[in-house]
CHARMM-style PDB file with segment names, atoms N, HN, CA, C and O in Angstrom:
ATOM      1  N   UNK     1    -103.427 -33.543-156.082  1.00  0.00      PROA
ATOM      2  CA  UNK     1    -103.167 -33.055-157.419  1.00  0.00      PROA
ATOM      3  C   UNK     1    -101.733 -33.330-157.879  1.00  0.00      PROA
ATOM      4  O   UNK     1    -101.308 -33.076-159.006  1.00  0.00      PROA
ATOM      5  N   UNK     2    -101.177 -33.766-157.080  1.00  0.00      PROA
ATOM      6  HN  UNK     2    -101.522 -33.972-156.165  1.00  0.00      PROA
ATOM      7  CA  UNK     2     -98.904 -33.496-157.054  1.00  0.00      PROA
ATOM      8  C   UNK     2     -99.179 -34.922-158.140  1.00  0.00      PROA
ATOM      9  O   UNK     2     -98.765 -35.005-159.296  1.00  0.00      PROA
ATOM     10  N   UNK     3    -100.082 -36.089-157.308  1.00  0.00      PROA
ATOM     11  HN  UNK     3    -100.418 -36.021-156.368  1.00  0.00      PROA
ATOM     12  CA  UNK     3    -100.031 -37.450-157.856  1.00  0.00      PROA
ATOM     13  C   UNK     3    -100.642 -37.522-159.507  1.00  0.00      PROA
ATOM     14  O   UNK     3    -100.342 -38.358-160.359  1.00  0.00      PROA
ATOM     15  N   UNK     4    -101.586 -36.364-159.638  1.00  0.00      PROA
ATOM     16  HN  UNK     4    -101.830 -35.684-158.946  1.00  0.00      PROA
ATOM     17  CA  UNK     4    -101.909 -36.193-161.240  1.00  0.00      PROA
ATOM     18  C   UNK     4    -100.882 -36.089-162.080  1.00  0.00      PROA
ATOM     19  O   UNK     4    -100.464 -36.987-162.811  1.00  0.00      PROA
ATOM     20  N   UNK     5    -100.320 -34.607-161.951  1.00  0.00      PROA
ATOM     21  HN  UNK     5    -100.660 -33.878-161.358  1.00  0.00      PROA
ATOM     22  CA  UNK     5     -99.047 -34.358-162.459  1.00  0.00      PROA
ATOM     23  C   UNK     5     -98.284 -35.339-162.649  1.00  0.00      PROA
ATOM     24  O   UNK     5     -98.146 -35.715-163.813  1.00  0.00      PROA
ATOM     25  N   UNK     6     -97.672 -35.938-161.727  1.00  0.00      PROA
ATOM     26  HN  UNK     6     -97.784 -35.632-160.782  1.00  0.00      PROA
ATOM     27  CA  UNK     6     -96.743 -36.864-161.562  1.00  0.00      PROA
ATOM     28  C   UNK     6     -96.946 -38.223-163.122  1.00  0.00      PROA
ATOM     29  O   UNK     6     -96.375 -38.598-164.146  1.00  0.00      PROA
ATOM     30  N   UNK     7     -98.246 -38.486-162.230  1.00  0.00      PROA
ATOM     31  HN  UNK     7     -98.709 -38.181-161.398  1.00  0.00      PROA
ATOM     32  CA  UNK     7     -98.483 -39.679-163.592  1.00  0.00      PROA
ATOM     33  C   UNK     7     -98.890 -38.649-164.818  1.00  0.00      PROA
ATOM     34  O   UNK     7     -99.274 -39.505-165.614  1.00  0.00      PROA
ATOM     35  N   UNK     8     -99.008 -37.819-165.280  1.00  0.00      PROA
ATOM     36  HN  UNK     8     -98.695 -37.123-164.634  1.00  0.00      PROA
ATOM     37  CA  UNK     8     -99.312 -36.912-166.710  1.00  0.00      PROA
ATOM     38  C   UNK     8     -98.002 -37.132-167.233  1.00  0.00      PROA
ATOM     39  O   UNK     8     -97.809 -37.912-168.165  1.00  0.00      PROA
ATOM     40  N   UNK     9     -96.667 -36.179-166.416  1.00  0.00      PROA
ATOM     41  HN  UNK     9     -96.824 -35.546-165.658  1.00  0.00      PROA
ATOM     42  CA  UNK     9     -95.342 -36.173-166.602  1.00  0.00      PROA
ATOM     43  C   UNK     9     -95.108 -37.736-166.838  1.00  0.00      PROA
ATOM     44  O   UNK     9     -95.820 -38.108-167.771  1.00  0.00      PROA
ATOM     45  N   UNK    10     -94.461 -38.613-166.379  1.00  0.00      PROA
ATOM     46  HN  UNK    10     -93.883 -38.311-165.621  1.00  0.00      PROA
ATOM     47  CA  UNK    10     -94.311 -40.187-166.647  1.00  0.00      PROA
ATOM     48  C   UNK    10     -94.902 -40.516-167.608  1.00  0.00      PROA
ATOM     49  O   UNK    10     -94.104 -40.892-168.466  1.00  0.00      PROA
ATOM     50  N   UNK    11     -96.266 -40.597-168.039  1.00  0.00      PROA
ATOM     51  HN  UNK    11     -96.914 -40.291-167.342  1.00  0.00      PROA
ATOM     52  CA  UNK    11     -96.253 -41.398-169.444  1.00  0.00      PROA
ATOM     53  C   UNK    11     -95.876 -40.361-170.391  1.00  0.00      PROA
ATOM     54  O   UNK    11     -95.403 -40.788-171.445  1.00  0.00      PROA
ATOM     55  N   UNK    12     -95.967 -39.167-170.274  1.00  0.00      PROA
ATOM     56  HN  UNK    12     -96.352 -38.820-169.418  1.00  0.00      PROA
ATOM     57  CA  UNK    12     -95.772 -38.187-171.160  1.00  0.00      PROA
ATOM     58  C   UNK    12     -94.454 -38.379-171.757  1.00  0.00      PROA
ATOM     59  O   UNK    12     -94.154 -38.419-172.950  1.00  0.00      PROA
ATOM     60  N   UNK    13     -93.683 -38.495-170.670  1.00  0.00      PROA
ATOM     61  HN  UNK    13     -93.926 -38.462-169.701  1.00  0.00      PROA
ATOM     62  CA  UNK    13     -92.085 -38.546-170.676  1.00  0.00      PROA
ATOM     63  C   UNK    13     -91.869 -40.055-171.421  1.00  0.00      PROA
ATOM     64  O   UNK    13     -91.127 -39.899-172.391  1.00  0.00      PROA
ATOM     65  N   UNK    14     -92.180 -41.099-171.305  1.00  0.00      PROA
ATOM     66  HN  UNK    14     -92.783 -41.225-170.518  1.00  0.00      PROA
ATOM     67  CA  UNK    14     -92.160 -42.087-171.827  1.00  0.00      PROA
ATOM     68  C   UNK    14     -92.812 -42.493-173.226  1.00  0.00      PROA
ATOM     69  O   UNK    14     -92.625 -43.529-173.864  1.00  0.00      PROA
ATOM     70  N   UNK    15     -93.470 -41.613-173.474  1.00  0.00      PROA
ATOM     71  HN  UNK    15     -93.622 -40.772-172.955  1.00  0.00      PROA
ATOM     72  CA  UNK    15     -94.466 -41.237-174.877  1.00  0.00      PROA
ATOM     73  C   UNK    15     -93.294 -40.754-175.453  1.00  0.00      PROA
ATOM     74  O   UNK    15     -92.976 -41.332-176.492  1.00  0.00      PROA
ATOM     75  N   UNK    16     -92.419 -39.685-175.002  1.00  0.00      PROA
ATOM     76  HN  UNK    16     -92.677 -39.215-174.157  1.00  0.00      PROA
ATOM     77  CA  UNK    16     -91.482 -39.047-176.014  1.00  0.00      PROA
ATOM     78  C   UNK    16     -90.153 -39.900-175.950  1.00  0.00      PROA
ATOM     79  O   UNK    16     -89.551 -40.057-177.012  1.00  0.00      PROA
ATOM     80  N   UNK    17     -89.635 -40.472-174.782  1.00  0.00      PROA
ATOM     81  HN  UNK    17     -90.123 -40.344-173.918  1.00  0.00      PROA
ATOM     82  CA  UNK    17     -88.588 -41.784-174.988  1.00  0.00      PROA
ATOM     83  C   UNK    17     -89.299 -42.490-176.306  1.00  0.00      PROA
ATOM     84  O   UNK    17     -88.838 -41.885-177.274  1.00  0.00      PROA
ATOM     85  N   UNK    18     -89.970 -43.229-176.640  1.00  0.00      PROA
ATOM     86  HN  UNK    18     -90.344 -43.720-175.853  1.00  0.00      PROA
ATOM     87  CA  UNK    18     -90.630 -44.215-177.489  1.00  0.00      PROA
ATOM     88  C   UNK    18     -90.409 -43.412-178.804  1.00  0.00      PROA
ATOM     89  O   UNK    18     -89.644 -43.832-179.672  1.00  0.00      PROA
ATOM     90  N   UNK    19     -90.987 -42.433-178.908  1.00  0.00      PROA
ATOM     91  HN  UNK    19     -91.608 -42.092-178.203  1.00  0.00      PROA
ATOM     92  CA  UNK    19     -90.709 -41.589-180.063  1.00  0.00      PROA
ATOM     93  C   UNK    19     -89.726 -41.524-180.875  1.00  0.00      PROA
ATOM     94  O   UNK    19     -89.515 -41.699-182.075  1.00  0.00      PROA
ATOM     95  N   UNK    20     -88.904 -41.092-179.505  1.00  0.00      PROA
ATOM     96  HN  UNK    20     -89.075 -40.950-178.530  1.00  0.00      PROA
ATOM     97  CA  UNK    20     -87.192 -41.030-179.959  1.00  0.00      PROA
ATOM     98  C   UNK    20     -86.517 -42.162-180.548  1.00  0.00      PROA
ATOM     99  O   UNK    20     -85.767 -42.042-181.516  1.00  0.00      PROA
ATOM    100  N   UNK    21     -86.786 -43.322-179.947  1.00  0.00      PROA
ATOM    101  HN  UNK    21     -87.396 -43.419-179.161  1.00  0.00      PROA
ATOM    102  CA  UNK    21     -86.428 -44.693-180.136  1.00  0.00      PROA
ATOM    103  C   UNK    21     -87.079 -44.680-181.492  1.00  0.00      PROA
ATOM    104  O   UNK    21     -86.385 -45.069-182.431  1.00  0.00      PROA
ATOM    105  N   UNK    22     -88.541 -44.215-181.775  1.00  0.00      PROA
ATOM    106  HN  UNK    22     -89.105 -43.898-181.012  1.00  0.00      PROA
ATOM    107  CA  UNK    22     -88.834 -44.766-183.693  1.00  0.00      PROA
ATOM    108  C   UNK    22     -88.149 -43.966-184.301  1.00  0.00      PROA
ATOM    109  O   UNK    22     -87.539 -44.462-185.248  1.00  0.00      PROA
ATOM    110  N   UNK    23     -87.964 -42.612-184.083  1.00  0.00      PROA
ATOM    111  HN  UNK    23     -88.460 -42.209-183.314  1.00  0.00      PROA
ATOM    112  CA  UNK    23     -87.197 -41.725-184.966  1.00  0.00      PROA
ATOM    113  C   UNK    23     -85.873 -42.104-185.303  1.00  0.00      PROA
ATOM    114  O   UNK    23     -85.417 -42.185-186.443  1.00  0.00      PROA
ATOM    115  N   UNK    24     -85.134 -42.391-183.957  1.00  0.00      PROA
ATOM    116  HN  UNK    24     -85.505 -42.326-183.030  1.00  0.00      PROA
ATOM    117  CA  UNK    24     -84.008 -42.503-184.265  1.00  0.00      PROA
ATOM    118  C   UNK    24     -83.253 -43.884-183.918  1.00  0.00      PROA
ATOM    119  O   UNK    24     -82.132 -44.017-183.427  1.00  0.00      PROA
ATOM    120  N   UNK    25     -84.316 -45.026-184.368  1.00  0.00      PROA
ATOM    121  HN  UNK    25     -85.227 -44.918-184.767  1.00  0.00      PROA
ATOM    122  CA  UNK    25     -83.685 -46.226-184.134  1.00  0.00      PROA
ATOM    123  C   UNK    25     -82.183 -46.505-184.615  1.00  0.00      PROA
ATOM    124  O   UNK    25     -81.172 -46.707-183.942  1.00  0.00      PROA
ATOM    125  N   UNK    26     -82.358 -46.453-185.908  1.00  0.00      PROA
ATOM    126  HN  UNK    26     -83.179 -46.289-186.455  1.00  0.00      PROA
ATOM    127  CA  UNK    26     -80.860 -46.936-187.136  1.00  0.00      PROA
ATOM    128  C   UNK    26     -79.467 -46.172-185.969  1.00  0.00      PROA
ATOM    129  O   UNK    26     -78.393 -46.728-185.738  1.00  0.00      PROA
ATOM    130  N   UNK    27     -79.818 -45.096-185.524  1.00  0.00      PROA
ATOM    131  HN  UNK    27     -80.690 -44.644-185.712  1.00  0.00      PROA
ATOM    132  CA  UNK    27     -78.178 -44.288-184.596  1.00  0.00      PROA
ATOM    133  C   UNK    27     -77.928 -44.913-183.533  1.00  0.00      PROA
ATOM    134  O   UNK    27     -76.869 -45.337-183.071  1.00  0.00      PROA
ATOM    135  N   UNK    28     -79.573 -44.962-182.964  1.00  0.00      PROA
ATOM    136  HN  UNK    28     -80.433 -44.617-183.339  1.00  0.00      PROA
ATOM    137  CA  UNK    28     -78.991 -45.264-181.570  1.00  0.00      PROA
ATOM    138  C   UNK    28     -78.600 -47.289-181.212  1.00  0.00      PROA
ATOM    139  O   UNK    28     -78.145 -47.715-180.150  1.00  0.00      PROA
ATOM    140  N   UNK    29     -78.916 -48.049-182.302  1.00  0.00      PROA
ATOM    141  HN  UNK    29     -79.285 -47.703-183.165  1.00  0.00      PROA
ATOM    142  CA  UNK    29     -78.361 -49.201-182.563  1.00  0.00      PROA
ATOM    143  C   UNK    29     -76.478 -49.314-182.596  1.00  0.00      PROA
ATOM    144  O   UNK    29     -75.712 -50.079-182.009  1.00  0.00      PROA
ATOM    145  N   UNK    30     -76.206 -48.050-183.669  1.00  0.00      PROA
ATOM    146  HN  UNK    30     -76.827 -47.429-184.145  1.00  0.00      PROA
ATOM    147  CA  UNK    30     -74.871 -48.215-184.335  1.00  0.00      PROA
ATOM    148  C   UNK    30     -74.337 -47.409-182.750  1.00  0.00      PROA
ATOM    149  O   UNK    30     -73.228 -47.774-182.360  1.00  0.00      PROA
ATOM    150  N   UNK    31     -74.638 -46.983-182.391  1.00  0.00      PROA
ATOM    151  HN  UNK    31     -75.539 -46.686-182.708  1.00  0.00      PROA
ATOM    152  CA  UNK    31     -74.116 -46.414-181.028  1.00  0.00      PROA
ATOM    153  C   UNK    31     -74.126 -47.405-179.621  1.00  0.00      PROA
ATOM    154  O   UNK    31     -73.400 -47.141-178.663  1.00  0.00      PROA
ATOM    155  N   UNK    32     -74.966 -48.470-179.638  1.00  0.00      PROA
ATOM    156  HN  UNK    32     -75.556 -48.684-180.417  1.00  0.00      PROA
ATOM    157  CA  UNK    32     -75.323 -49.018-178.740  1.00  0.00      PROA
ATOM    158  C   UNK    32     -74.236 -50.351-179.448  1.00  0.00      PROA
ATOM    159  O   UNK    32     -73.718 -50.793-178.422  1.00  0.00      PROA
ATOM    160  N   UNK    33     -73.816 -50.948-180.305  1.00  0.00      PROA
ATOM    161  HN  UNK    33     -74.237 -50.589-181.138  1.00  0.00      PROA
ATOM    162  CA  UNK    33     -73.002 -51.326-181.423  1.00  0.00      PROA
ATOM    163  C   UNK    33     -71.423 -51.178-180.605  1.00  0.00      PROA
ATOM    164  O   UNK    33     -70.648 -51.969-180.069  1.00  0.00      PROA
ATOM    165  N   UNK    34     -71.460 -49.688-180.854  1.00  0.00      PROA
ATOM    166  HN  UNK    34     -72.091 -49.045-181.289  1.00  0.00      PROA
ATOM    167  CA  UNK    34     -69.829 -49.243-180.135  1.00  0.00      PROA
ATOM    168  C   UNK    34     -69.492 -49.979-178.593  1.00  0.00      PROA
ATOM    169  O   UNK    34     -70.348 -50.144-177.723  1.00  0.00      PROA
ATOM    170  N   UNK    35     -67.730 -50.459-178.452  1.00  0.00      PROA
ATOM    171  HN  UNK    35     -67.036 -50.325-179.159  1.00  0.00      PROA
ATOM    172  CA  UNK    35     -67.887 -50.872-176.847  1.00  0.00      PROA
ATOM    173  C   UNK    35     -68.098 -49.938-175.760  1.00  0.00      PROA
ATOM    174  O   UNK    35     -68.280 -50.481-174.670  1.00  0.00      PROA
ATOM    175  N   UNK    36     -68.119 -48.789-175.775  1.00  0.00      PROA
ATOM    176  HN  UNK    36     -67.971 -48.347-176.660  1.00  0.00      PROA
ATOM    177  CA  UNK    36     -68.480 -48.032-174.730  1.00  0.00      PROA
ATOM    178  C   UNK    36     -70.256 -48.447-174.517  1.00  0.00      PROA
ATOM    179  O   UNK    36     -70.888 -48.834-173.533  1.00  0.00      PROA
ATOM    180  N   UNK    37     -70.520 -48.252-175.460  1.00  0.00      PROA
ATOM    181  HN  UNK    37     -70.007 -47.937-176.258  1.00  0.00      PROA
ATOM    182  CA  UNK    37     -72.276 -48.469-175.782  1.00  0.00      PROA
ATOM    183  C   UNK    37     -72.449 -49.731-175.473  1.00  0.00      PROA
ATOM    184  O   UNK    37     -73.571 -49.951-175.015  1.00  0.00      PROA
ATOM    185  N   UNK    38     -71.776 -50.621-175.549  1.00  0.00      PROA
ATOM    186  HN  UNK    38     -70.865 -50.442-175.921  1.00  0.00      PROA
ATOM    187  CA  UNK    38     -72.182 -52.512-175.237  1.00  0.00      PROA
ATOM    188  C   UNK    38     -72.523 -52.502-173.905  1.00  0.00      PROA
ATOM    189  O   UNK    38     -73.613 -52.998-173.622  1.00  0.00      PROA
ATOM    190  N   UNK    39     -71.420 -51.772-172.475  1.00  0.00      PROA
ATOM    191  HN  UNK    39     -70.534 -51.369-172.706  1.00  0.00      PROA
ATOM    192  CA  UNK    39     -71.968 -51.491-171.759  1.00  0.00      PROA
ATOM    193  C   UNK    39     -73.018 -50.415-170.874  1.00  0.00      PROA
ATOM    194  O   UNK    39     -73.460 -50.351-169.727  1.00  0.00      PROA
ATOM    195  N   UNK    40     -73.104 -49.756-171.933  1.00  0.00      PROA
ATOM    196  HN  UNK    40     -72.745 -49.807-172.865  1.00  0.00      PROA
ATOM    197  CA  UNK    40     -74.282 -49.077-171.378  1.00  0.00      PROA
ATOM    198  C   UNK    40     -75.491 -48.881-172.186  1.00  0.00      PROA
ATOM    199  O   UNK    40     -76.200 -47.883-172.317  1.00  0.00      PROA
ATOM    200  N   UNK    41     -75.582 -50.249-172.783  1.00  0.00      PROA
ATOM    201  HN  UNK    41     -75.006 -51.060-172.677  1.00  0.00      PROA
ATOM    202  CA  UNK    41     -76.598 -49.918-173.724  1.00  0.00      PROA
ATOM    203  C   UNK    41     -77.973 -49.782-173.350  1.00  0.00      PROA
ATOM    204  O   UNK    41     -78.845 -49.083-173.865  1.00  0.00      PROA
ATOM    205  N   UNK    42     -78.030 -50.578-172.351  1.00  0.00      PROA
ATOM    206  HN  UNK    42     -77.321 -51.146-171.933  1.00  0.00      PROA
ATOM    207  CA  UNK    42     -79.632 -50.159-171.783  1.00  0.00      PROA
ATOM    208  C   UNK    42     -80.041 -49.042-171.451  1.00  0.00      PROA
ATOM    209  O   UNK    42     -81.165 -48.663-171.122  1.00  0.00      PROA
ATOM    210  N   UNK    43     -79.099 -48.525-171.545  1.00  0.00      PROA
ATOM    211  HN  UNK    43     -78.186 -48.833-171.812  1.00  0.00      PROA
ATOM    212  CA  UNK    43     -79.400 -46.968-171.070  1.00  0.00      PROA
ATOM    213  C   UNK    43     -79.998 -46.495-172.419  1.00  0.00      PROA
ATOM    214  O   UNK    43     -81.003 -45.845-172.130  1.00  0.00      PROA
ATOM    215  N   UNK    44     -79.844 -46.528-173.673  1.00  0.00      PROA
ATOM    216  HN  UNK    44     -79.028 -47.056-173.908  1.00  0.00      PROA
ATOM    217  CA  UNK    44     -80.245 -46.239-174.782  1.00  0.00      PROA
ATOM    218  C   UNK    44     -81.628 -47.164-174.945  1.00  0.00      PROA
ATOM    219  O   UNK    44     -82.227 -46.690-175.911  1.00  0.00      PROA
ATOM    220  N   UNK    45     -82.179 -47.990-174.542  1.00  0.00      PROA
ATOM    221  HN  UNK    45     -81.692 -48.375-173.758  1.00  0.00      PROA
ATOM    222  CA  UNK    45     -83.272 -48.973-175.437  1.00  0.00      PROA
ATOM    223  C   UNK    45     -84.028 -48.146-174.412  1.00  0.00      PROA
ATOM    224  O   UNK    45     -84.004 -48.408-173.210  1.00  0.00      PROA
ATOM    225  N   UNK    46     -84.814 -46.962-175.039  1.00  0.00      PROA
ATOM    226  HN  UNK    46     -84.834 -46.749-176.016  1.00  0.00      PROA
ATOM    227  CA  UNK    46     -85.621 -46.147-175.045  1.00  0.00      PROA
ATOM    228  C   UNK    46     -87.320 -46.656-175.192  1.00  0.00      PROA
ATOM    229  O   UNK    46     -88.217 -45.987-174.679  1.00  0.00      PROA
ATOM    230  N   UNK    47     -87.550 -47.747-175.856  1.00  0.00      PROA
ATOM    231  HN  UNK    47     -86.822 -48.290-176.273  1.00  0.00      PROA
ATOM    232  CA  UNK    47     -88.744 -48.226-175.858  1.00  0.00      PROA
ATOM    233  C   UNK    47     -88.958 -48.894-174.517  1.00  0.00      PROA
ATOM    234  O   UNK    47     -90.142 -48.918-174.182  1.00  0.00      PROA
ATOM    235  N   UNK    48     -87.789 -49.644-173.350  1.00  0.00      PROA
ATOM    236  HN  UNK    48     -86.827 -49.624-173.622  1.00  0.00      PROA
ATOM    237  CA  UNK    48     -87.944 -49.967-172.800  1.00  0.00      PROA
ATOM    238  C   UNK    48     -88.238 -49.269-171.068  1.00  0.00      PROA
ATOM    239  O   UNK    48     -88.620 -49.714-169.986  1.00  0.00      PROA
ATOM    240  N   UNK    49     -87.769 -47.873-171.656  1.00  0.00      PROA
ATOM    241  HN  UNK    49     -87.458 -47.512-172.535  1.00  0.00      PROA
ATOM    242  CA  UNK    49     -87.941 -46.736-170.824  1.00  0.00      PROA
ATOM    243  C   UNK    49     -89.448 -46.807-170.647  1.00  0.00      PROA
ATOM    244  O   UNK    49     -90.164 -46.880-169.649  1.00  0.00      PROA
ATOM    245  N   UNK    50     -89.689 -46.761-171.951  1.00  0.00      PROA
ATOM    246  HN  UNK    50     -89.107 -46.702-172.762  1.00  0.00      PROA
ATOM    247  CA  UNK    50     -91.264 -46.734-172.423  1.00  0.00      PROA
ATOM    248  C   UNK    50     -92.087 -46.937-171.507  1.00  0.00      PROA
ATOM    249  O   UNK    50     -92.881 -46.167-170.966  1.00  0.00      PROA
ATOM    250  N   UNK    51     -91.813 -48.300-171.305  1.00  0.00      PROA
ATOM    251  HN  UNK    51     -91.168 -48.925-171.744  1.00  0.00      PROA
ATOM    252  CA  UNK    51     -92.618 -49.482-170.810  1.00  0.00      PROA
ATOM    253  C   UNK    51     -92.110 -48.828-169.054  1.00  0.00      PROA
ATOM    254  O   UNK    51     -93.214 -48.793-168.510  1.00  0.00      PROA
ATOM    255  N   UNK    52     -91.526 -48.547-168.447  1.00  0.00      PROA
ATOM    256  HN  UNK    52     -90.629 -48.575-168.889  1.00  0.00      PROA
ATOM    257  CA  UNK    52     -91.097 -48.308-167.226  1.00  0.00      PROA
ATOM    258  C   UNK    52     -91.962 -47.098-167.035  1.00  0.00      PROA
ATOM    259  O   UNK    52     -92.886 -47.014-166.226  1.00  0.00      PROA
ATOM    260  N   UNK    53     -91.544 -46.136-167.898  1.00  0.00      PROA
ATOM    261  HN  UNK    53     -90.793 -46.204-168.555  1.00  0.00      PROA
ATOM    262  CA  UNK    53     -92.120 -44.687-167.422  1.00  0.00      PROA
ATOM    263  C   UNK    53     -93.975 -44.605-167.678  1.00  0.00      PROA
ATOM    264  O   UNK    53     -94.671 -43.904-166.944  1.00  0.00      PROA
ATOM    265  N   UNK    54     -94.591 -45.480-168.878  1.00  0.00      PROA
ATOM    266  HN  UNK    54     -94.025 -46.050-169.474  1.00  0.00      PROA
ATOM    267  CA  UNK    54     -95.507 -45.641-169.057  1.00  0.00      PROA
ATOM    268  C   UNK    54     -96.383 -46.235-167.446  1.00  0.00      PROA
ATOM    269  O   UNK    54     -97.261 -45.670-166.795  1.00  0.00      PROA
ATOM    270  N   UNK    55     -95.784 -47.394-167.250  1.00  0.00      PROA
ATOM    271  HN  UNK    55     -95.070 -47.853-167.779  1.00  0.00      PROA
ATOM    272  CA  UNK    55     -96.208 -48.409-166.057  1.00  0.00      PROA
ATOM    273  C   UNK    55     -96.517 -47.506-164.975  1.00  0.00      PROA
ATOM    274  O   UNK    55     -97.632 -47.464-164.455  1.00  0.00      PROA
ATOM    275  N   UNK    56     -95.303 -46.606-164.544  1.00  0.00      PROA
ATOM    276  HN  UNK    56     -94.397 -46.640-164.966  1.00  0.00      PROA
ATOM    277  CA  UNK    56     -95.460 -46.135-163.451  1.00  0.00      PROA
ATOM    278  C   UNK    56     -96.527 -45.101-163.309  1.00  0.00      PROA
ATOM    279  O   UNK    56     -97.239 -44.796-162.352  1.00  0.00      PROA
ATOM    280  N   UNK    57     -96.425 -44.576-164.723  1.00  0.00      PROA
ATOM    281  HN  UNK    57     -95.847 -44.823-165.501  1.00  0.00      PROA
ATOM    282  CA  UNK    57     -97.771 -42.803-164.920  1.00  0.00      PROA
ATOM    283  C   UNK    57     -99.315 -43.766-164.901  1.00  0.00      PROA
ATOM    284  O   UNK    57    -100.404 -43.318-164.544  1.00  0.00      PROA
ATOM    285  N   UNK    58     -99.108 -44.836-165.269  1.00  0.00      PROA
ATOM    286  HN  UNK    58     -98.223 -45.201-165.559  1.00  0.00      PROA
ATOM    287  CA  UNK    58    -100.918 -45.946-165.116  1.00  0.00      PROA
ATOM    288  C   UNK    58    -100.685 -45.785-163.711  1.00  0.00      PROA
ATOM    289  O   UNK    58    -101.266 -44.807-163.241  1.00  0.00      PROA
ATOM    290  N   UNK    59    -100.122 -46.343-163.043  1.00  0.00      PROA
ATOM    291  HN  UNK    59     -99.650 -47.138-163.425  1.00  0.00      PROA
ATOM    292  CA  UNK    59     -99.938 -46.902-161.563  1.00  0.00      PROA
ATOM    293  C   UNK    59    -100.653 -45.102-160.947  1.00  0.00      PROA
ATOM    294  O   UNK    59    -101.796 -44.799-160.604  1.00  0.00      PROA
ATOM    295  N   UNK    60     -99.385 -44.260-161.034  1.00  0.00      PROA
ATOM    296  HN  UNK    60     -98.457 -44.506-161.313  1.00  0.00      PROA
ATOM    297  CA  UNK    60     -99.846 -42.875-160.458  1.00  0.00      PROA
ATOM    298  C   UNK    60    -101.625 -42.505-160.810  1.00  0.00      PROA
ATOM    299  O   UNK    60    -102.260 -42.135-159.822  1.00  0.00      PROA
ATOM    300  N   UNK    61    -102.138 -42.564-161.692  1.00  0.00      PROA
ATOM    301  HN  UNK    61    -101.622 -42.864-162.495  1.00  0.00      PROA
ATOM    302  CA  UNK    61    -103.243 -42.469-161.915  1.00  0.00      PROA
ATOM    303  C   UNK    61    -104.233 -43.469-161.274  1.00  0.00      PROA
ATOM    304  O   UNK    61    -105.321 -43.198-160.768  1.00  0.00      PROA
ATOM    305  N   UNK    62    -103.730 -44.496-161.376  1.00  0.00      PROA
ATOM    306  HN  UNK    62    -102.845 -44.716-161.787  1.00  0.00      PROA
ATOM    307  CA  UNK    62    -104.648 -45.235-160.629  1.00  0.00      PROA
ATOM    308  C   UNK    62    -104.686 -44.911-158.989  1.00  0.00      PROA
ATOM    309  O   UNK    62    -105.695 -44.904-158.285  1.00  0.00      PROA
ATOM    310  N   UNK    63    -103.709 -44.723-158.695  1.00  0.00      PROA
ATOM    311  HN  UNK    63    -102.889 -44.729-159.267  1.00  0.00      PROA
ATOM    312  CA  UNK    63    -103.852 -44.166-157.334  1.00  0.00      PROA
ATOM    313  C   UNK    63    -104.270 -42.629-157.184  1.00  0.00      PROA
ATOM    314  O   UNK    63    -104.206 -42.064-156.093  1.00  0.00      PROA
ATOM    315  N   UNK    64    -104.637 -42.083-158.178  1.00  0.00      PROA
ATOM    316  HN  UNK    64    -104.689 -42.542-159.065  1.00  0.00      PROA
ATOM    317  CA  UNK    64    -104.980 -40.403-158.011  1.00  0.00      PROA
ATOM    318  C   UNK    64    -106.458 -40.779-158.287  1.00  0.00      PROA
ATOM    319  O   UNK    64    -107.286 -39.953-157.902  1.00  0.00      PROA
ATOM    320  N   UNK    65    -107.086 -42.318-159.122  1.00  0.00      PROA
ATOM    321  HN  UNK    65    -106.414 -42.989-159.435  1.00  0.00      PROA
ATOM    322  CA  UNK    65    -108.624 -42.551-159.158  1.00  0.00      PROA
ATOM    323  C   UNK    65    -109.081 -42.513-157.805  1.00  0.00      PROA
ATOM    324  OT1 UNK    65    -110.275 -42.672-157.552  1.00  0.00      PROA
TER     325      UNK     65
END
């Protein structure tokens, strides 16, 4: 059951990264823009979280099938 959870939480969590990223694209650009932000901008491209946290909650589920 830990492995259900697990993948529920992960795409869940990555459902609301993605979110954030449509809501608040235009800020987190002009922030990612700034040089502090140049290098850490990946840390902000939230859709790409997406795709990470999404991948892994399929994966967990498939192994909880």
């Amino acid at each position: 059951m830990p492995i259900y959870f697990t993948a529920l939480f992960s795409y869940a969590f990555g459902f609301l990264l993605w979110n954030v990223d449509n809501i608040f694209c235009s800020q987190l650009r002009s922030i990612r823009a700034l040089p502090p932000g140049q290098a850490s901008g990946m840390l902000l491209e939230c859709h790409a979280w997406w795709h990470i946290f999404a991948g892994f909650g399929t994966y967990m589920g498939i192994l909880f099938s």
